[in-house]
C-alpha positions as CSV (number, residue, x, y, z in Angstrom):
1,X,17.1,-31.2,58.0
2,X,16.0,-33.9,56.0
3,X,18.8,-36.2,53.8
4,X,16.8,-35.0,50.6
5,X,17.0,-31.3,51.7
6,X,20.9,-31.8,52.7
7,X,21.6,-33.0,49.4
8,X,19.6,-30.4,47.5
9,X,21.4,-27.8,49.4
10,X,24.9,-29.0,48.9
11,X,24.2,-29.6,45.3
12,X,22.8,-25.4,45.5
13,X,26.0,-24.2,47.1
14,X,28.3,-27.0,45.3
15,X,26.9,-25.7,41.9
16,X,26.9,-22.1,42.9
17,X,30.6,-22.2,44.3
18,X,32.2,-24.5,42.1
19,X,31.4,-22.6,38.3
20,X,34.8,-22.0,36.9
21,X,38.6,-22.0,38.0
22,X,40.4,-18.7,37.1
23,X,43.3,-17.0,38.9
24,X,43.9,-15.8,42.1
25,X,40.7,-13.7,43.4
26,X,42.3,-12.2,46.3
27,X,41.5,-8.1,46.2
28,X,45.4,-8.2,48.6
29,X,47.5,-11.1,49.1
30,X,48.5,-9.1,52.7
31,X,44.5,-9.1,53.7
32,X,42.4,-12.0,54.4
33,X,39.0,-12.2,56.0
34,X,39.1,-13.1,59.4
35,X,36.0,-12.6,60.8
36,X,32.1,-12.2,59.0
37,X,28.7,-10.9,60.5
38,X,26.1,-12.5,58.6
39,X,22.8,-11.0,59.1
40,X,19.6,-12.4,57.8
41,X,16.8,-9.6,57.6
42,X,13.2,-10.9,57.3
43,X,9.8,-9.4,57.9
44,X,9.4,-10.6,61.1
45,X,12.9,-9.4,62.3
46,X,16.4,-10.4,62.0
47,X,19.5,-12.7,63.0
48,X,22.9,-12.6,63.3
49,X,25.4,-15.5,63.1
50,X,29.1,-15.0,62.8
51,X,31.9,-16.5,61.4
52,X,35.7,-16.4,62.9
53,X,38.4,-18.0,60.3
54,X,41.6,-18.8,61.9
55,X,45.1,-19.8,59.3
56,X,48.2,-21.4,60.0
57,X,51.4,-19.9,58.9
58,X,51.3,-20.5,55.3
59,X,48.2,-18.3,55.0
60,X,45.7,-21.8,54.7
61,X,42.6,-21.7,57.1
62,X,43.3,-23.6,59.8
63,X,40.3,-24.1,61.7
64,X,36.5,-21.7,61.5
65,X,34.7,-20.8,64.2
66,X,30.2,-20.3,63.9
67,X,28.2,-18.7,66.5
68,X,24.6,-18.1,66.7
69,X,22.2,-17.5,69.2
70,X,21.7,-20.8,69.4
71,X,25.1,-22.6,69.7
72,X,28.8,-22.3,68.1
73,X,30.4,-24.8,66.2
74,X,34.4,-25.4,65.1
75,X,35.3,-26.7,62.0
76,X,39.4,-28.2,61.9
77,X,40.9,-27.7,58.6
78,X,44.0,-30.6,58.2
79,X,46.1,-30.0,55.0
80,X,47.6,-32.7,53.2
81,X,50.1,-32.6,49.5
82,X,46.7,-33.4,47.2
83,X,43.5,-33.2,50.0
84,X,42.1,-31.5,53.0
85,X,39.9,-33.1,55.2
86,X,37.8,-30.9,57.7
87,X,36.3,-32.0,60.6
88,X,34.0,-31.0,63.0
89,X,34.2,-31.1,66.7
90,X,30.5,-31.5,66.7
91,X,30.5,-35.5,66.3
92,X,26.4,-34.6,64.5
93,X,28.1,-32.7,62.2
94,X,29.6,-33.9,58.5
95,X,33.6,-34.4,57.5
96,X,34.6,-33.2,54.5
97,X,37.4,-34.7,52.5
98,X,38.7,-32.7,49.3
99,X,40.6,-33.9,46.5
100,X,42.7,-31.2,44.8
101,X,44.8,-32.2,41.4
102,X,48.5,-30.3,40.6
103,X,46.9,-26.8,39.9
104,X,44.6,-26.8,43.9
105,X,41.4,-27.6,42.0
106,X,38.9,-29.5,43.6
107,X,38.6,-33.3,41.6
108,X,36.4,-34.7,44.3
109,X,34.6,-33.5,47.8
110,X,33.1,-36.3,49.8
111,X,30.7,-34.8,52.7
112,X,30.1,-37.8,55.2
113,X,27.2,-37.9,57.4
114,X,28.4,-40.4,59.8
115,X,25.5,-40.2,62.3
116,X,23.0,-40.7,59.5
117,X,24.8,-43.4,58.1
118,X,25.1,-41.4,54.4
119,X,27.5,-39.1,52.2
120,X,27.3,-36.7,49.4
121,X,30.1,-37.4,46.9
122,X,30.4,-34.8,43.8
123,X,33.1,-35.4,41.1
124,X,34.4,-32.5,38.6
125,X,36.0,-32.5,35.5
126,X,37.8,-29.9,33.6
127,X,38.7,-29.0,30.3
128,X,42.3,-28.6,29.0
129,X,42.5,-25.0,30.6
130,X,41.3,-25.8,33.8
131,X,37.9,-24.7,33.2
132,X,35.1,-26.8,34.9
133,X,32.9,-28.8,32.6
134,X,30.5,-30.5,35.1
135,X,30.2,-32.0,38.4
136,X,28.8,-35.5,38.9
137,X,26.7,-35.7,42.2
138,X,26.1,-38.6,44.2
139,X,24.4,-39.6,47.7
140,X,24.8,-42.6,48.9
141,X,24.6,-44.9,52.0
142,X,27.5,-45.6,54.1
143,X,27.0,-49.4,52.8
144,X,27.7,-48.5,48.8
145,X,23.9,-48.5,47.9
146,X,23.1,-44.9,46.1
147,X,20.1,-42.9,46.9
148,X,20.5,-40.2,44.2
149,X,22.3,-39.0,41.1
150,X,22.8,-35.4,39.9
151,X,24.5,-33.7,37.6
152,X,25.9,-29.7,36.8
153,X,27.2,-28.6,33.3
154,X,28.7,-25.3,33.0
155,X,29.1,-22.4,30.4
156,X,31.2,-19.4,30.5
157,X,32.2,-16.3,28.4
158,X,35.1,-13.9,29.5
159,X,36.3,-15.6,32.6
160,X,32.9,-15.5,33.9
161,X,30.1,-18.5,34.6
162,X,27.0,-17.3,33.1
163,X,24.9,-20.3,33.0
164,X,24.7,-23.8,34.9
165,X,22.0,-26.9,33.8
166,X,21.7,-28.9,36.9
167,X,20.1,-32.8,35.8
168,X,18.4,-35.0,37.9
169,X,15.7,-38.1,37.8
170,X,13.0,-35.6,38.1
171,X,14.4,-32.9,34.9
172,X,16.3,-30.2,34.6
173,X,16.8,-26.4,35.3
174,X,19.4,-23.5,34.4
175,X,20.4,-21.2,36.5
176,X,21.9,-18.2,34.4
177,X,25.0,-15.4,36.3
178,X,25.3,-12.1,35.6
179,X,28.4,-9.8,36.8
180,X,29.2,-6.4,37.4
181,X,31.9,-6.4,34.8
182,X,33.9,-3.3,36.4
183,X,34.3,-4.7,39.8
184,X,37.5,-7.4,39.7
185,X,36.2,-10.3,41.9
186,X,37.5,-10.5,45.5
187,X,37.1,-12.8,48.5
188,X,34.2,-10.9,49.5
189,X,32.1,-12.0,46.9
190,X,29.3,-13.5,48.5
191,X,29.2,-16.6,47.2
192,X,33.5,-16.9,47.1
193,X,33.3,-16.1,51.1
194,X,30.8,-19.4,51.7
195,X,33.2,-21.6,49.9
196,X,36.1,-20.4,51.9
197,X,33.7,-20.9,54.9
198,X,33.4,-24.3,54.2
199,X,36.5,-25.8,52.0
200,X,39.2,-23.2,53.2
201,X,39.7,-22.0,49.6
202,X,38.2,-19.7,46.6
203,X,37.0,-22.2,44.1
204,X,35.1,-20.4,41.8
205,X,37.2,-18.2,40.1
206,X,35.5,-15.5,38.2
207,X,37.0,-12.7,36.4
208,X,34.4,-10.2,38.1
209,X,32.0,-9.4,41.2
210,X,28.7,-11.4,40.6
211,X,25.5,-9.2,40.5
212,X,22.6,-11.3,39.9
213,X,21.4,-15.3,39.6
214,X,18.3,-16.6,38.0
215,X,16.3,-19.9,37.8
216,X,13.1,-19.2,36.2
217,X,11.3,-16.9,38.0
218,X,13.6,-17.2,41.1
219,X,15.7,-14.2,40.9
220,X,19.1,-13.4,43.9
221,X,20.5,-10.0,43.5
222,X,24.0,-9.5,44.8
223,X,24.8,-5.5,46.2
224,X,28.7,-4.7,47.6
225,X,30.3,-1.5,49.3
226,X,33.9,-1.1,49.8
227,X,36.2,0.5,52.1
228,X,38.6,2.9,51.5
229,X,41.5,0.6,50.3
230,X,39.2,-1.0,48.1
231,X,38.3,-3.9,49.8
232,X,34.8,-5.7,50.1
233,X,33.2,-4.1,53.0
234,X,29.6,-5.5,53.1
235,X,27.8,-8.0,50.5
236,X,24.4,-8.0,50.4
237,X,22.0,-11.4,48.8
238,X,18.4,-10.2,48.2
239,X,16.0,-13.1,47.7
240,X,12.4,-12.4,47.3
241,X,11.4,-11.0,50.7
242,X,14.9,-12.2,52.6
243,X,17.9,-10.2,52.4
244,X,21.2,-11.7,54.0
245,X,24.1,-9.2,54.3
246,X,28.0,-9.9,55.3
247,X,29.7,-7.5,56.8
248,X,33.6,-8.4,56.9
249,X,36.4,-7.6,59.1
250,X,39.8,-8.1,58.1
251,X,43.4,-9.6,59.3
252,X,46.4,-7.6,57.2
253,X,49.1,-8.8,59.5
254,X,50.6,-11.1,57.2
């Protein structure tokens, strides 16, 4: 993966993960997801990767396990009063360091690319209810010299992101969110489960289940079934001719 491509796809997931900060999302505080197929259906066939999350005691992920056909990969979660840092054991792969103010919102996530001698650093802000304004992206080189600058605004009605403007040199482009308004959101939400995938924690904190994302033309369409207690069973991402479906299994022994 190219550094340009790395930082267009954390600035993707950052902006798509990071909207707004409501609640607690969690469908039961007794149930948490411990393990995630994720299948990726194209024409030509599919894959299958999985996930494993593993906590500690006080219900924080601890460490995450990926497996592919190709490899697996563990990801060591170490908690601190105000930041995380995660690191792989995969010496190729980047360390995360999180930043979280008095109320566990995110102020600042530094992905460092040690082997390629870069990082991604992205900033947020919030107004006075805890609501995220923007986030300021940065890449730079391990030396201080900055390769590019990005920025995310954000709008929301009713607890729920419905549009993001992501800046950079080249322009700009708005992604708008819709939700399916009787569906509370849950960890299952698609895009919720990636974030705890990769920063141990909910960030975006909708009211309610997101259904649909658009960026001109570019449509995603977001499908969920549930289990009989309610909870997220399977979450389904349709993107033109690629559909990518999670199917969850959880841990209720706490």
């Amino acid at each position: 993966m190219t550094i340009i491509r790395s930082f267009f796809l954390l600035s993707f997931c950052l902006a798509c993960t990071l909207g707004c900060k409501k609640g607690n999302s969690r469908t039961s505080n007794a149930c948490r997801i411990a393990v995630n197929y994720d299948t990726l259906f194209v024409p030509s066939g599919m894959e299958t990767a999985v996930t494993r999350i593993f906590y500690d005691n006080d219900g924080r992920v601890a460490y995450t396990q990926f497996n592919t056909l190709n490899g697996s990969s563990t990801r060591v979660f170490i908690h601190h009063d105000s930041a995380i840092v995660i690191t792989p054991t995969n010496l190729q792969s980047p360390t995360d360091t999180i930043l979280i103010n008095g109320k566990g919102m995110p102020v600042q996530i530094k992905r460092t690319y040690v082997a390629n001698d870069y990082y991604d650093l992205s900033n947020y802000s919030y107004d006075a209810a805890g609501l995220l304004q923007s986030i300021a992206y940065v890449q730079a080189d391990i030396s201080g010299a900055n390769r590019r600058t990005a920025t995310s605004t954000y709008k929301f009605v009713n607890g729920d992101c419905v549009s993001k403007t992501y800046t950079d040199g080249t322009g700009s482009s708005t992604t708008n969110f819709t939700y399916y308004t009787d569906k509370p959101t849950a960890d299952g939400d698609y895009q919720s489960f990636q974030s705890i995938g990769d920063y141990g924690m909910v960030i975006i904190r909708n009211k309610h289940l997101l259904r649909s994302s658009q960026s001109g033309t570019y449509i995603s369409e977001y499908n969920y079934t549930f289990d009989n207690t309610g909870k997220i069973a399977t979450a389904t991402y349709r993107y033109n001719n690629q559909v990518f479906k999670n199917t969850y299994e959880y841990d209720c022994s706490q």
